[in-house]
MOPAC internal coordinates of N, CA, C and O (Angstrom, degrees):
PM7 1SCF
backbone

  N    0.0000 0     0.00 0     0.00 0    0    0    0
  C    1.4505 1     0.00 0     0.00 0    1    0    0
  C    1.5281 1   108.63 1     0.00 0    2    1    0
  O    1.2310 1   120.40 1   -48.06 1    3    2    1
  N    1.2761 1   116.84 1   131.94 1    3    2    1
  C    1.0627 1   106.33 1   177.15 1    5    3    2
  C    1.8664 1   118.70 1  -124.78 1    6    5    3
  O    1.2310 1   115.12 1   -47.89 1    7    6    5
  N    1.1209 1   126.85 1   132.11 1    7    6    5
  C    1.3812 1   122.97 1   159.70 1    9    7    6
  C    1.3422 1   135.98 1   -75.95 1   10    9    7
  O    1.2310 1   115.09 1   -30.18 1   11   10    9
  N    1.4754 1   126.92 1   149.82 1   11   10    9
  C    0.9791 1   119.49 1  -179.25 1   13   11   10
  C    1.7616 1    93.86 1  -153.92 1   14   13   11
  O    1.2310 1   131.32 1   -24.62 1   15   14   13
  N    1.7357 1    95.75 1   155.38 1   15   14   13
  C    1.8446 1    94.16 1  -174.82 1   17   15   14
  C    1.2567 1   111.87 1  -119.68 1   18   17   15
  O    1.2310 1   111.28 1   -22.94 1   19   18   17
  N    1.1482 1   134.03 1   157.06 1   19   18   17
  C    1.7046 1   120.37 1  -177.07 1   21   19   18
  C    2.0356 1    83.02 1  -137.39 1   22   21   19
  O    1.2310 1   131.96 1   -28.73 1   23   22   21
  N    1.0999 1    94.51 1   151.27 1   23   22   21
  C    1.7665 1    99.12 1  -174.53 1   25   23   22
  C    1.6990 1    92.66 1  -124.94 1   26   25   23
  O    1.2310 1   122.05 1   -74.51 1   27   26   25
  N    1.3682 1   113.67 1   105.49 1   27   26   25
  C    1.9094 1    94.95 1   173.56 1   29   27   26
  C    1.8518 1   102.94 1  -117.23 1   30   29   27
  O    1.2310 1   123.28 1  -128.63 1   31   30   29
  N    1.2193 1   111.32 1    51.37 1   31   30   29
  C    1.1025 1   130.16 1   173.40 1   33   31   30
  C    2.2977 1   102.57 1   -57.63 1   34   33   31
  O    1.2310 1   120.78 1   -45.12 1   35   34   33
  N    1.0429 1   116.12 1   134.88 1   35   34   33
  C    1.2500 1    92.18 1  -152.20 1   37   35   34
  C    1.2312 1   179.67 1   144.71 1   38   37   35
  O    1.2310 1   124.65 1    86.78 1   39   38   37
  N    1.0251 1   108.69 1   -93.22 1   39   38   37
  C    1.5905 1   154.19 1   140.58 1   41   39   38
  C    1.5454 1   111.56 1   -35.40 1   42   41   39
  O    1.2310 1   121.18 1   -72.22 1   43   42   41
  N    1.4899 1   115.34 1   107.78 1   43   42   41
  C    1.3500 1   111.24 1   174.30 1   45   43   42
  C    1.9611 1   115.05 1  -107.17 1   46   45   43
  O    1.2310 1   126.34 1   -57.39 1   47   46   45
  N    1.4406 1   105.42 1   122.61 1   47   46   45
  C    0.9408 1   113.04 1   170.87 1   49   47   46
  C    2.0474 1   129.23 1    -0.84 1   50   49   47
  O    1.2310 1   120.27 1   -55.66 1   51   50   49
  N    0.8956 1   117.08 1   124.34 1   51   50   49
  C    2.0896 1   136.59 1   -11.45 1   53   51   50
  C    1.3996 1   134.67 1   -98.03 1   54   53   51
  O    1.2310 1   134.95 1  -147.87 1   55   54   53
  N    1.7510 1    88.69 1    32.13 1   55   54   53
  C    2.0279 1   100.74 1   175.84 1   57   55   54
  C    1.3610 1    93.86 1   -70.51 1   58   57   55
  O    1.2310 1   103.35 1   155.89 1   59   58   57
  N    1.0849 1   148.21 1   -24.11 1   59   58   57
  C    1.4202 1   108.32 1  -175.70 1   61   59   58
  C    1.4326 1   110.00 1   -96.02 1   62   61   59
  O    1.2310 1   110.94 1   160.19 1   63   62   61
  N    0.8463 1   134.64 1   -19.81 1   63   62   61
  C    1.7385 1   133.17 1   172.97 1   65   63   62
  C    1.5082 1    87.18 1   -64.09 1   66   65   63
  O    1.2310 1   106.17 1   120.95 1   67   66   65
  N    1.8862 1   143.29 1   -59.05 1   67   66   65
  C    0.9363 1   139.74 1  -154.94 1   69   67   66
  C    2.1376 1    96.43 1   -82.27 1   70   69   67
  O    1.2310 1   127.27 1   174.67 1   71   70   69
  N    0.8346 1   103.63 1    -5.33 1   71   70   69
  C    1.7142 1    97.35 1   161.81 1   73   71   70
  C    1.1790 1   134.54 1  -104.61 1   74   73   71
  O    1.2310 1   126.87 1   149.23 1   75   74   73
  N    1.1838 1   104.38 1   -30.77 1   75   74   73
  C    1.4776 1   122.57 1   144.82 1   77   75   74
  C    1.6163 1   124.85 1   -44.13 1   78   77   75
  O    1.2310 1   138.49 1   134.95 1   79   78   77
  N    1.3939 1    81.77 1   -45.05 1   79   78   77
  C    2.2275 1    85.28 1  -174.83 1   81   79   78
  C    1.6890 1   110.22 1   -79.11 1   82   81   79
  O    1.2310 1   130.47 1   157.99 1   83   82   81
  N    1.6472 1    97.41 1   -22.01 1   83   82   81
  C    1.4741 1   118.45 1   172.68 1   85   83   82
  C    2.0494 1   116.37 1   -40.57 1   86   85   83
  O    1.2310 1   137.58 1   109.72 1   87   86   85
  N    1.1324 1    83.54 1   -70.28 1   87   86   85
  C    1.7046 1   113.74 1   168.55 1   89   87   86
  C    0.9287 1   117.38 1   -49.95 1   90   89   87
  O    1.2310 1   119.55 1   110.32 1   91   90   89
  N    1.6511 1   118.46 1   -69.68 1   91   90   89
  C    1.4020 1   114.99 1  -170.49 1   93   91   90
  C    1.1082 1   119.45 1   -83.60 1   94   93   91
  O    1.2310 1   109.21 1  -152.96 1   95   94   93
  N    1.4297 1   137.82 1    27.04 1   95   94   93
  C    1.3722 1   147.50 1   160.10 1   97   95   94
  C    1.6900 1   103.44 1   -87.25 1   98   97   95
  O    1.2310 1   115.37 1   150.94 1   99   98   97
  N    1.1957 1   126.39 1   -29.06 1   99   98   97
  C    1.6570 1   128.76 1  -170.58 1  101   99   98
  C    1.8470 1    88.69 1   -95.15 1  102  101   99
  O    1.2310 1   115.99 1   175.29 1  103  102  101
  N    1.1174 1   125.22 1    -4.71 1  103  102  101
  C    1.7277 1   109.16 1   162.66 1  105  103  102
  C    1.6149 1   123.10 1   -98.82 1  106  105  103
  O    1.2310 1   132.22 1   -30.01 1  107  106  105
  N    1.8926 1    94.01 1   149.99 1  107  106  105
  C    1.4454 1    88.86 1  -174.05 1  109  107  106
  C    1.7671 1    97.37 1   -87.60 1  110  109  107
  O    1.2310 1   126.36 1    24.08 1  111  110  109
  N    1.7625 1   105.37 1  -155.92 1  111  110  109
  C    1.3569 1   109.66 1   169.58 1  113  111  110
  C    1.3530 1   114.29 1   -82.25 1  114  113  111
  O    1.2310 1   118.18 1   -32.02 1  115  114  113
  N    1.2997 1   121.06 1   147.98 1  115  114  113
  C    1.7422 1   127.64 1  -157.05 1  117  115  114
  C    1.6265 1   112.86 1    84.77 1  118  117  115
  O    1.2310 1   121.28 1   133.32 1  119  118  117
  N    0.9912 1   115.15 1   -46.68 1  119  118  117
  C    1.1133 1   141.83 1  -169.60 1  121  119  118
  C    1.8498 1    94.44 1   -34.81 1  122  121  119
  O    1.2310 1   117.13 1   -26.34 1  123  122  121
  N    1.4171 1   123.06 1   153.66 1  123  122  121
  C    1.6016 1   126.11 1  -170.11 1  125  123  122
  C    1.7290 1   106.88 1  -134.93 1  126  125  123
  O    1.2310 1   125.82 1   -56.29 1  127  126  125
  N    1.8493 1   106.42 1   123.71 1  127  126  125
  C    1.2262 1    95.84 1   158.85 1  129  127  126
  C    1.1065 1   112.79 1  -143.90 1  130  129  127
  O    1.2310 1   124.25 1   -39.03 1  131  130  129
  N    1.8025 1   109.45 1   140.97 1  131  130  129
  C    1.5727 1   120.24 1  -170.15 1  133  131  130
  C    1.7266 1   107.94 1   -85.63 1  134  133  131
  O    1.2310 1   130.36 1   -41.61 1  135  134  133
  N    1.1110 1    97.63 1   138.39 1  135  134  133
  C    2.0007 1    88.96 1  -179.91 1  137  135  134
  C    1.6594 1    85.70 1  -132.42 1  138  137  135
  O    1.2310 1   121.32 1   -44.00 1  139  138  137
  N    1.8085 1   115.08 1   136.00 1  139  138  137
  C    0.8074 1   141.30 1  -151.13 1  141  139  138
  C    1.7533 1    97.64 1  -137.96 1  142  141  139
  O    1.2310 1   117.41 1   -76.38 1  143  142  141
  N    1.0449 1   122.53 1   103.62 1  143  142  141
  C    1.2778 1   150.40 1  -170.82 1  145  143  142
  C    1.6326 1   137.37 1  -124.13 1  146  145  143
  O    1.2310 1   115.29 1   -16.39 1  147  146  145
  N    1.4144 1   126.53 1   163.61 1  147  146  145
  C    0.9349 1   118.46 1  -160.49 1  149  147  146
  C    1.6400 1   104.71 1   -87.76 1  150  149  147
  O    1.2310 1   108.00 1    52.42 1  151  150  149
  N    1.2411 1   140.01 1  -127.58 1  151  150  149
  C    1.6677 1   156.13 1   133.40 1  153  151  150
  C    1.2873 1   127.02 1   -66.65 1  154  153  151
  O    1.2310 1   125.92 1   145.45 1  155  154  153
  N    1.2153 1   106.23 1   -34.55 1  155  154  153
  C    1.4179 1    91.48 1   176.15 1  157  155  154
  C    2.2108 1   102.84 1  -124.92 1  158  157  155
  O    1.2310 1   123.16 1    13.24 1  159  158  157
  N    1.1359 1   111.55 1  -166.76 1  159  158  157
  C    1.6141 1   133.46 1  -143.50 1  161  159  158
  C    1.3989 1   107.26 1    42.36 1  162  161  159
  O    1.2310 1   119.98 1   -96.49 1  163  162  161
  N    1.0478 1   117.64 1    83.51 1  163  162  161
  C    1.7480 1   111.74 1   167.77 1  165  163  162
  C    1.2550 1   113.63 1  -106.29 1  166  165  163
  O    1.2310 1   121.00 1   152.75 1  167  166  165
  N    1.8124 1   115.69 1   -27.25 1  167  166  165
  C    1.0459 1   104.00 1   157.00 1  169  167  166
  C    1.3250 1   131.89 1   -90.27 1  170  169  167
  O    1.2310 1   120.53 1  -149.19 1  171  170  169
  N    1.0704 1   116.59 1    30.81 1  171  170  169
  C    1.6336 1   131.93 1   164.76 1  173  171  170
  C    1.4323 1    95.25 1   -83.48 1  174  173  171
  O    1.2310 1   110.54 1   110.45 1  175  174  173
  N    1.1648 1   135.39 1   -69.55 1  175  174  173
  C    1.0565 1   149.38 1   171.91 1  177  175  174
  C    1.5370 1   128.16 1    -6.42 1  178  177  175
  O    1.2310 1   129.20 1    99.60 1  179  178  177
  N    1.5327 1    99.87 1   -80.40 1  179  178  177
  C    0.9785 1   141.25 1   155.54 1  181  179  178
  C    1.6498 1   100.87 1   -31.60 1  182  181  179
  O    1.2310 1   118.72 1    87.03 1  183  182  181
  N    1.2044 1   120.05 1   -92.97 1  183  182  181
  C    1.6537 1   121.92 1   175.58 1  185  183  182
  C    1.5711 1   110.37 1   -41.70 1  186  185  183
  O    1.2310 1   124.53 1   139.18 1  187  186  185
  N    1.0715 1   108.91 1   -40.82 1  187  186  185
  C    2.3558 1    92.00 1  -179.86 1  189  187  186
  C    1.3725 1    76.35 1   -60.52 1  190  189  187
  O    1.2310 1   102.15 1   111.64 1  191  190  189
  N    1.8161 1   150.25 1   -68.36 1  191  190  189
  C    1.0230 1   122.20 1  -112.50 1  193  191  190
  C    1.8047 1   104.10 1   -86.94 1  194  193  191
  O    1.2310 1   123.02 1   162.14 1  195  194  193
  N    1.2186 1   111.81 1   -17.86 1  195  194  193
  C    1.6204 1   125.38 1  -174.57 1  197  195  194
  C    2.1525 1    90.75 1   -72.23 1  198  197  195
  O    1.2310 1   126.03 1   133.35 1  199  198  197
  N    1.0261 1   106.02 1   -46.65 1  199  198  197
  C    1.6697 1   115.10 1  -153.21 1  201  199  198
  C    1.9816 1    95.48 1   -88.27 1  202  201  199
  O    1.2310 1   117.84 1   176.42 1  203  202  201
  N    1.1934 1   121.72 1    -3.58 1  203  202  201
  C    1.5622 1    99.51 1  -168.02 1  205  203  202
  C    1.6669 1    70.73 1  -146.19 1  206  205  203
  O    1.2310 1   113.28 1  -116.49 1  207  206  205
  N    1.4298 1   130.31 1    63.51 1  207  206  205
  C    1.5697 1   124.30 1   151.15 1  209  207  206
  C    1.3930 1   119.11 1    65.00 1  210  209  207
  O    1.2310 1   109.81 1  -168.09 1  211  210  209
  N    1.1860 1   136.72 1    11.91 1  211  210  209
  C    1.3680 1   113.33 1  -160.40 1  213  211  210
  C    1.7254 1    97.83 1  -136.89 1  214  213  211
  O    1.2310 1   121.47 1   -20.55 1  215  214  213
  N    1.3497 1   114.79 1   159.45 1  215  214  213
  C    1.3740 1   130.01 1  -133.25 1  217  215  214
  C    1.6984 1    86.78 1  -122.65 1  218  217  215
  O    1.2310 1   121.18 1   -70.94 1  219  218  217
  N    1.6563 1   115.35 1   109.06 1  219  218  217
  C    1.4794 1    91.73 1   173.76 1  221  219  218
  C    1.7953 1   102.22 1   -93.99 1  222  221  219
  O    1.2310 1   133.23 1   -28.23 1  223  222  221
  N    1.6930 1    92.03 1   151.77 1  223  222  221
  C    1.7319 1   109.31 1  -170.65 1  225  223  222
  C    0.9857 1   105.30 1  -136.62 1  226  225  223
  O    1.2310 1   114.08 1  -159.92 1  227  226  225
  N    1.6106 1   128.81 1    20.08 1  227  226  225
  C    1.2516 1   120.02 1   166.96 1  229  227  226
  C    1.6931 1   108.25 1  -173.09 1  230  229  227
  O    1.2310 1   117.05 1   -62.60 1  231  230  229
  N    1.3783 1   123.22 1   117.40 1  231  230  229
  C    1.0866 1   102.17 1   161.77 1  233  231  230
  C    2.2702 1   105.99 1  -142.98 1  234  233  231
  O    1.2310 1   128.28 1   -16.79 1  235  234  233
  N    1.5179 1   101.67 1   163.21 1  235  234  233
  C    1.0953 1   101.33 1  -158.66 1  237  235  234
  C    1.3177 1    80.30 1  -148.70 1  238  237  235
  O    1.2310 1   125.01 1   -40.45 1  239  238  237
  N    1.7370 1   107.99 1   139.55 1  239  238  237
  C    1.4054 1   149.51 1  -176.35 1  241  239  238
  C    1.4453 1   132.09 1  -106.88 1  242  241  239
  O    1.2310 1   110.84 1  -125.59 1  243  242  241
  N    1.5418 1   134.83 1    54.41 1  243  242  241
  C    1.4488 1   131.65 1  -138.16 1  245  243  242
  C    1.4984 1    96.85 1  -142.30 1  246  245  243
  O    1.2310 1   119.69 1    29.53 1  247  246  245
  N    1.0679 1   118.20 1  -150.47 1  247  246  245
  C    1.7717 1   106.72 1  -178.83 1  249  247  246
  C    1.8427 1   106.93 1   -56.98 1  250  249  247
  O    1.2310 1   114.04 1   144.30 1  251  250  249
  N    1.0980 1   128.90 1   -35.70 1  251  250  249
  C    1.4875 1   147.90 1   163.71 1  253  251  250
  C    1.6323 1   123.08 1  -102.01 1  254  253  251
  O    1.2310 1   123.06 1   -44.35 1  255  254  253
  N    1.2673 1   111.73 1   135.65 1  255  254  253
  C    1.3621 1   127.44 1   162.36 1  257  255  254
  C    1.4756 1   113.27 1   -55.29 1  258  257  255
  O    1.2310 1   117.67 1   -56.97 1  259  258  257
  N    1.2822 1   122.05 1   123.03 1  259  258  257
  C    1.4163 1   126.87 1   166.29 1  261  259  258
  C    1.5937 1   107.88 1  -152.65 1  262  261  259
  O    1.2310 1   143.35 1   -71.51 1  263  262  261
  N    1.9692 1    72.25 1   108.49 1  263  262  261
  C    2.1094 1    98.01 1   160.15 1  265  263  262
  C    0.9802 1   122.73 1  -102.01 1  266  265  263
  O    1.2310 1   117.78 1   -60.12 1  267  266  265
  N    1.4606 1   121.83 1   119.88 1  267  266  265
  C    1.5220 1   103.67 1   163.18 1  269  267  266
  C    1.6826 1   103.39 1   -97.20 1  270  269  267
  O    1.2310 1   132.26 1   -30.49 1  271  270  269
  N    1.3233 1    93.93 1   149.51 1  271  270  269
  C    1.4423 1   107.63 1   167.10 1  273  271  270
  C    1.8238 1   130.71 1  -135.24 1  274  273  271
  O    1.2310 1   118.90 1   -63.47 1  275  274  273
  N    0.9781 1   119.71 1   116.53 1  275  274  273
  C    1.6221 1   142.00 1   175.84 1  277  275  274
  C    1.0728 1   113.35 1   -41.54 1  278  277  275
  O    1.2310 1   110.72 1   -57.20 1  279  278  277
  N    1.5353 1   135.06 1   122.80 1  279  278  277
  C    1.6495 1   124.11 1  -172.23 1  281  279  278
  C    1.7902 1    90.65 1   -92.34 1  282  281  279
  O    1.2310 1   120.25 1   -50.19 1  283  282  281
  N    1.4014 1   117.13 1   129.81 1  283  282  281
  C    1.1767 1   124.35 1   155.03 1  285  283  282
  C    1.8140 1   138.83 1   -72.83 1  286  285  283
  O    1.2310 1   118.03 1   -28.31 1  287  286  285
  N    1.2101 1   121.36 1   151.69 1  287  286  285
  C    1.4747 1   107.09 1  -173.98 1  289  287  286
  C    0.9848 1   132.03 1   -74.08 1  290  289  287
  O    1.2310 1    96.26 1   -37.60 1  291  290  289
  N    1.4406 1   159.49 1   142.40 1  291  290  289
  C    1.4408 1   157.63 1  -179.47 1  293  291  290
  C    1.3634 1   102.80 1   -33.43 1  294  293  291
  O    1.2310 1   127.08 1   -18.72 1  295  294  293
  N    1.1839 1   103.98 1   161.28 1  295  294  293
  C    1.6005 1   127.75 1   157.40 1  297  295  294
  C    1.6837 1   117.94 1   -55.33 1  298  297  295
  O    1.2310 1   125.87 1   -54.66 1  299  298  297
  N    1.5795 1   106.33 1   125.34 1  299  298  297
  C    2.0396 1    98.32 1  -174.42 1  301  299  298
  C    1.3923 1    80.07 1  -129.16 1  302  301  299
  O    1.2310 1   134.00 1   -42.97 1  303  302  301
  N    1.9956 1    90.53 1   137.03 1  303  302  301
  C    1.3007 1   102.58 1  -175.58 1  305  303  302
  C    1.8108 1    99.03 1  -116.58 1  306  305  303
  O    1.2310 1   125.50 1   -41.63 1  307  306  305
  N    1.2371 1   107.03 1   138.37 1  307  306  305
  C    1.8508 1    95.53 1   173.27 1  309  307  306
  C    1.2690 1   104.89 1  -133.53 1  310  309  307
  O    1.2310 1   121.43 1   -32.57 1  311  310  309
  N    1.3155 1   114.86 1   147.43 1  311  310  309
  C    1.6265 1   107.45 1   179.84 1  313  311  310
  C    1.7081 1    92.96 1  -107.49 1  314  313  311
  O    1.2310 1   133.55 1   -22.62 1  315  314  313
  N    1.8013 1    91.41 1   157.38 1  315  314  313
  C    1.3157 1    99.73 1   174.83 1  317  315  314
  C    1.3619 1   120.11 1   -85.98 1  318  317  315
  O    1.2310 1   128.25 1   -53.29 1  319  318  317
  N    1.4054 1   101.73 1   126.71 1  319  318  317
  C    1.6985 1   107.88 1  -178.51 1  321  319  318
  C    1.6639 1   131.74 1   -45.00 1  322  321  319
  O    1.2310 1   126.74 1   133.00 1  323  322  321
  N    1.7084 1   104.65 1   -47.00 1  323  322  321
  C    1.4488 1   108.68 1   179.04 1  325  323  322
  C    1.6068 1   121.74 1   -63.14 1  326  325  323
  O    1.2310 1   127.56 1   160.64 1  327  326  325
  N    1.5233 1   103.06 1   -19.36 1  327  326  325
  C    1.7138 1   122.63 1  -157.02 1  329  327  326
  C    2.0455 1    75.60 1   -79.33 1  330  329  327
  O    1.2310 1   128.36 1   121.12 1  331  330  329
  N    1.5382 1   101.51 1   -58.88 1  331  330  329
  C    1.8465 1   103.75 1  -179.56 1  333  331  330
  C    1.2180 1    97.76 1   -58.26 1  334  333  331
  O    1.2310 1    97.85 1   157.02 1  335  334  333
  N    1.5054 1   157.13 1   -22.98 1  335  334  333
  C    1.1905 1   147.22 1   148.69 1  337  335  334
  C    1.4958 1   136.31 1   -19.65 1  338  337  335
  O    1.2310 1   130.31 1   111.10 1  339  338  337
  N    1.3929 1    97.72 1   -68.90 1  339  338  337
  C    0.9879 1   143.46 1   173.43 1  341  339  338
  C    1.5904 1   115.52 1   -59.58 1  342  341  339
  O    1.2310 1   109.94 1   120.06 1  343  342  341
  N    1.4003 1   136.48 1   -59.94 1  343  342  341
  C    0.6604 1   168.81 1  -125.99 1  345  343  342
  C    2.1190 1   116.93 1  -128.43 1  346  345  343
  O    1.2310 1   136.49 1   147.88 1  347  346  345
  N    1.1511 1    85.68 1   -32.12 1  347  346  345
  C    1.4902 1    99.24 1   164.57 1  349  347  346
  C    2.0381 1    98.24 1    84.83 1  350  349  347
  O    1.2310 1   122.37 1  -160.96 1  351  350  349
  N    0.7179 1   113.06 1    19.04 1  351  350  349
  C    1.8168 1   108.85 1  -174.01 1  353  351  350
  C    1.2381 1    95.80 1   -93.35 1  354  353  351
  O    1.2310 1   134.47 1   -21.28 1  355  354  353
  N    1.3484 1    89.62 1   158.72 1  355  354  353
  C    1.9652 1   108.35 1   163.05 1  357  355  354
  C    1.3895 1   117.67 1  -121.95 1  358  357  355
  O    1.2310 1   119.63 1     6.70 1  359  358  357
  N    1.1623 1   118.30 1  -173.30 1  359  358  357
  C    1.9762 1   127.00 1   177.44 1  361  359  358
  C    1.6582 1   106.83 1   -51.37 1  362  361  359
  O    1.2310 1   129.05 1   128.19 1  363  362  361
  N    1.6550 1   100.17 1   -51.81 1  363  362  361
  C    1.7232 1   112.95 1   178.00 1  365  363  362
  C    1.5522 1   126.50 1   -59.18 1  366  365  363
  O    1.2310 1   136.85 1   155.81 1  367  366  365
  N    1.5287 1    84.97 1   -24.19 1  367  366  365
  C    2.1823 1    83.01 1   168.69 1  369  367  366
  C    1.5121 1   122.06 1   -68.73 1  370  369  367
  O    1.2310 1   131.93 1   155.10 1  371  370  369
  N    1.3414 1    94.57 1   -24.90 1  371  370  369
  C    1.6771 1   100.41 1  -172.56 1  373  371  370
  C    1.2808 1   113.65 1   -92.60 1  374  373  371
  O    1.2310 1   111.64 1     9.34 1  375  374  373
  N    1.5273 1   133.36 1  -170.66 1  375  374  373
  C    1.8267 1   136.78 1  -150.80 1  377  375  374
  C    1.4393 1    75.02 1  -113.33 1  378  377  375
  O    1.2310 1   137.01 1   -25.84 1  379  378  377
  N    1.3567 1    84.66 1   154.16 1  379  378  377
  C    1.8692 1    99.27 1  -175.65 1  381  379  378
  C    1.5786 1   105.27 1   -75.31 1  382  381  379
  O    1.2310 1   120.60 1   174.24 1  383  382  381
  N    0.9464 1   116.46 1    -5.76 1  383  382  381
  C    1.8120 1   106.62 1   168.32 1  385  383  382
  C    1.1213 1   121.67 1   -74.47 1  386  385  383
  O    1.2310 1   115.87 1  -169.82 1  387  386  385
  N    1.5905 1   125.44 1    10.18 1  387  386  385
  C    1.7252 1   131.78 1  -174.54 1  389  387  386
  C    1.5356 1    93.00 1   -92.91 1  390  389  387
  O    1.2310 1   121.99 1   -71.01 1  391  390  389
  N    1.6872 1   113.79 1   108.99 1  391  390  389
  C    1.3078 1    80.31 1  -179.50 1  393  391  390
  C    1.6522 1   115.96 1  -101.11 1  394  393  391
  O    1.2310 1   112.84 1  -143.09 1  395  394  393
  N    1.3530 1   131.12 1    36.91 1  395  394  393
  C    0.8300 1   123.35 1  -147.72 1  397  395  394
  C    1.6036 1   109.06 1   172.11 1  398  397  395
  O    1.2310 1   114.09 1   -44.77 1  399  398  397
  N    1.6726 1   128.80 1   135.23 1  399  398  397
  C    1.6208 1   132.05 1   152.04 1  401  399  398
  C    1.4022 1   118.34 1   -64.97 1  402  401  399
  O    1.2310 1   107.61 1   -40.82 1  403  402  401
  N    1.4138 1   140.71 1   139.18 1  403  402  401
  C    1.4586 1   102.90 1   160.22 1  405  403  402
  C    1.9302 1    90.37 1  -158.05 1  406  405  403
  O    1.2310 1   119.96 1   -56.37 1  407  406  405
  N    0.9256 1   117.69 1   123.63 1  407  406  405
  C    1.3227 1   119.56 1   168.20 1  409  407  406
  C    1.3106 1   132.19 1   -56.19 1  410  409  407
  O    1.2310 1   114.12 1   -21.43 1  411  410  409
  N    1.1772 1   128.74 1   158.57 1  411  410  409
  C    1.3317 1   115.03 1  -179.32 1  413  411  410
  C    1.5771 1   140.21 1   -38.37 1  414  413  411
  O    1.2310 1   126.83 1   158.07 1  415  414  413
  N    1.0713 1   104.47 1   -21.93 1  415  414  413
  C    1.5710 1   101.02 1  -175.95 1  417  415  414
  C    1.2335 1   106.40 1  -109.20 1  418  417  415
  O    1.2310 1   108.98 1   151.29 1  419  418  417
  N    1.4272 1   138.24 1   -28.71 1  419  418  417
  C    1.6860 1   141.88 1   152.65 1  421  419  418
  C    1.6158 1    96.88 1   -44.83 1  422  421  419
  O    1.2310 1   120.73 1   112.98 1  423  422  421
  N    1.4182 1   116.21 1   -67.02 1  423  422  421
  C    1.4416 1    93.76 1   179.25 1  425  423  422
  C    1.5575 1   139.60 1   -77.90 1  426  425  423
  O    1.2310 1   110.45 1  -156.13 1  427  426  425
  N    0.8318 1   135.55 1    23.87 1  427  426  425
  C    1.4500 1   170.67 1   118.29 1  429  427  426
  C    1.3862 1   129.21 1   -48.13 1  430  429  427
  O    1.2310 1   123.44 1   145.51 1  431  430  429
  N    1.2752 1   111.02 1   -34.49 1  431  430  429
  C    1.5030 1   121.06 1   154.73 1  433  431  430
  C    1.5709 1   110.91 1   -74.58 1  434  433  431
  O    1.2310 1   125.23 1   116.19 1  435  434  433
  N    1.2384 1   107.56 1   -63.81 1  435  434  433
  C    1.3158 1   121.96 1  -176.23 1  437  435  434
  C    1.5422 1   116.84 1   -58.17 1  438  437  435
  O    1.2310 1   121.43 1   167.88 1  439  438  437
  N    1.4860 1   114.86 1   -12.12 1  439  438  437
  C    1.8824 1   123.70 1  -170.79 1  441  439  438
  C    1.8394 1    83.33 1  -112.14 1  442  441  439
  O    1.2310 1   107.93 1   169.96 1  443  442  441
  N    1.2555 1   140.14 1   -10.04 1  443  442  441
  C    1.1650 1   118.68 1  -179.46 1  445  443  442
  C    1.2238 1   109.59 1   -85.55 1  446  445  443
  O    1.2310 1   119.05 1   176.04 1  447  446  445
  N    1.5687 1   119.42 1    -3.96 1  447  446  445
  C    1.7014 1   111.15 1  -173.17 1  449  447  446
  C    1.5946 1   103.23 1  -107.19 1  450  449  447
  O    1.2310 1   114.21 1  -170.72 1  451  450  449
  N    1.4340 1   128.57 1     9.28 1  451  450  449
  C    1.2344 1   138.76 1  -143.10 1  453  451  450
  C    1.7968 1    94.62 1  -122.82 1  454  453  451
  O    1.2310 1   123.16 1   -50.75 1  455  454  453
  N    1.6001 1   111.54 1   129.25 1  455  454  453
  C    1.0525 1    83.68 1   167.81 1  457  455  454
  C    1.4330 1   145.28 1  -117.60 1  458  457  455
  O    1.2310 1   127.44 1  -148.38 1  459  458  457
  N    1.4852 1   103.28 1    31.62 1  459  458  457
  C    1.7322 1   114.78 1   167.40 1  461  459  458
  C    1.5204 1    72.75 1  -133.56 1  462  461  459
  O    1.2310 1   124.82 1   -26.23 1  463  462  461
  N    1.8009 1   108.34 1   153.77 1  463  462  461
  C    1.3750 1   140.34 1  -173.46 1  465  463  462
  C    1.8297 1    97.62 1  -130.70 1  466  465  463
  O    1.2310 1   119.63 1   -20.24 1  467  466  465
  N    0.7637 1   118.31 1   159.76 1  467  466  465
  C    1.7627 1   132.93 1   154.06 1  469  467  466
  C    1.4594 1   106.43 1  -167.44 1  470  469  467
  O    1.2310 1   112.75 1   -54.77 1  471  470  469
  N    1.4065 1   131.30 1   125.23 1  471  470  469
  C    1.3093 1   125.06 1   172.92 1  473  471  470
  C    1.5102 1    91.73 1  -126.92 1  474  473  471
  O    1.2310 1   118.20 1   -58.33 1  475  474  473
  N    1.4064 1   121.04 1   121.67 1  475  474  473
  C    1.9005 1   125.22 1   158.22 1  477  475  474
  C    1.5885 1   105.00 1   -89.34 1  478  477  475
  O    1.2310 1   120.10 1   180.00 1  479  478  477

């Protein structure tokens, strides 16, 4: 895991959303970054962190703003096997982002640790 800090103490609108996006493009998932700020845009903040994946796990309120926030993992797409059953498809019909078959109850295990679900 690695951290990294970006300070946009400063910074007048929209270098720090654009320094922010700077950074958190060079992290993987797990991966940690502290953003170190003035009093006010927090809800700027707040919104990159809902809209570009990332999980805030820390924030602190003192002469400076300090969030840390958690990079979250991509989107996993699986198609259901019986529906390809059914249906006559294989792995190759679908967009290479499926990464995976899994029937109902594999995916159900696998959507209980996840935390947005959608199954069609």
């Amino acid at each position: 895991m690695k951290e990294s800090k970006v300070d946009i103490r400063g910074l007048i609108c929209p270098a720090p959303v654009i320094e922010i996006t700077r950074i958190a493009r060079t992290l993987a998932e797990g991966d940690v970054l502290v953003v170190i700020m003035g009093l006010d845009g927090k809800t700027n903040v707040e919104g990159w962190a809902r809209g570009n994946n990332f999980e805030i796990t820390g924030f602190k309120k003192e002469e400076n703003i300090v969030f840390t926030l958690k990079k979250r993992g991509g989107a996993q797409f699986y198609a259901c096997d019986t529906t390809m059953a059914l249906m006559g498809l294989t792995k190759e019909d679908f967009i290479d982002e499926v990464k995976d078959m899994a029937d109902v109850t594999g995916y159900l295990e696998t959507a209980s640790e996840s935390d947005v679900t959608l199954f069609i």
